[in-house]
C-alpha positions, 0 to 999 in steps of 0.5 A: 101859105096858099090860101084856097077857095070856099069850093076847095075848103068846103070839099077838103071838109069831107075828106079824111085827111088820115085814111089811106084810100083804095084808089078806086074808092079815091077815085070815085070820091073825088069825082063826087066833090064839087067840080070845077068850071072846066074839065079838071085832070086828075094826078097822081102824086109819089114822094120816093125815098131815093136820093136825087143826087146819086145818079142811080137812084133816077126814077124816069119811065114812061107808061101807056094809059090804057085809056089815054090822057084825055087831051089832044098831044101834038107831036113833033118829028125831027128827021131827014129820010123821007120814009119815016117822015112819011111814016111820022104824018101818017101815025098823026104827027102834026109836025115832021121835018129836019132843018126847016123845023128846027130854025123854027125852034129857034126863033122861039116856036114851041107849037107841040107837046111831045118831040121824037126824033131819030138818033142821027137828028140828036147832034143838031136837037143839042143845039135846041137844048136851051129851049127844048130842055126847060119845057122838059121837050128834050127826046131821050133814049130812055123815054123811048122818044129817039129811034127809028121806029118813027111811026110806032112811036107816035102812035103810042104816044098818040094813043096816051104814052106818057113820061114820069121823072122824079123832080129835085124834091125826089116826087113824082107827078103823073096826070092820069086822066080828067075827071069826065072820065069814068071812075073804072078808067081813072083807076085802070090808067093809076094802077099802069101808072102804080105798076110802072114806078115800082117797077122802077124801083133802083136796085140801090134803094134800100128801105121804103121806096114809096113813102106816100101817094096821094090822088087830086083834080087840078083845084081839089084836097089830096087823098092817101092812096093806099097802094098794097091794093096793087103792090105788096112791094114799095 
């Protein structure tokens, strides 16, 4: 078992371990526990009641924070036409090319946080998949990180476009921002993020979707959200 530290005890003791908290007062709840030396992120975390096995029972998106992230995200480009390679520095990418960036890879560069690519640049990023898919770096369809709309892409993720997938253990982690943040943008950044996995919801899921959340900083105890603030469905 994780033995925790005095500063995490000592706030777990204000907390009540049976409530189901709004998220704006779990919210505000935690940003007045002790703090951390360092800027803490806070997440939110979902048990789902779907079948990880069954292919179509996946829970996989992505959300805009409305507030953003609250960390630099450095954006890597892979792509061979000029124009959108231009497009791609333009939005903020730190990186964009084609051949030269993937020898890079190989050799065991990973100096980036978000890959995006155009769908002609997939058949050489499979020869990456070893390193790429481990850090969960791997652009897909389906998080919106493979198209042609380069310098839109980037600019939404520049701006605090993230991607959720549920693990093997069917959950689901989201950070939603740091705790420097005001409370009212924490909350605005959860409830996008609230809306966005139920929406998610697989048609072949019967029975609770949700089956709990909870909202935590980094090195602090976990309050229950109760989500029928922002859902009468989940």
């Amino acid at each position: 078992m994780k033995k925790h530290g005095k500063r995490y005890n000592k706030s777990l003791e204000k907390c009540d371990a049976a409530k189901m908290y709004k998220l704006s007062e779990a919210v505000e709840f935690i940003k007045g526990l002790d703090k951390a030396k360092f800027d803490e992120s806070v997440d939110l975390a979902f048990n789902l009641g779907v079948d990880v096995k069954q292919s179509d029972q996946m829970v996989r998106g992505t959300v805009t924070l409305p507030h953003g992230t609250g960390k630099s995200v450095k954006v890597c480009v892979f792509a061979r036409d000029a124009n959108l390679l231009s497009d791609a520095t333009k939005a903020g990418a730190e990186y964009a090319g084609a051949d030269d960036l993937i020898e890079k890879v190989k050799g065991g560069w990973i100096d980036f946080d978000v890959v995006v690519a155009t769908p002609d640049m997939m058949k050489d990023l499979s020869k990456l998949g070893k390193v790429l898919g481990p850090k969960g770096l791997m652009p897909s369809p389906k998080a919106g990180t493979v198209t042609q709309d380069i310098g839109r892409t980037v600019k939404e993720v520049k701006k605090g476009k993230i991607e959720y997938k549920v693990d093997k253990g069917a959950n689901v982690h989201v950070a939603i921002g740091k705790l420097s943040f005001d409370a009212a943008k924490l909350t605005e950044n959860g409830i996008a993020v609230i809306e966005a996995v139920v929406k998610a919801r697989p048609s072949s899921v019967k029975g609770v979707y949700i089956k709990k959340c909870v909202v935590s900083s980094t090195m602090g105890p976990g309050l229950k959200v109760d989500l029928h603030e922002h859902t009468a469905t989940v």
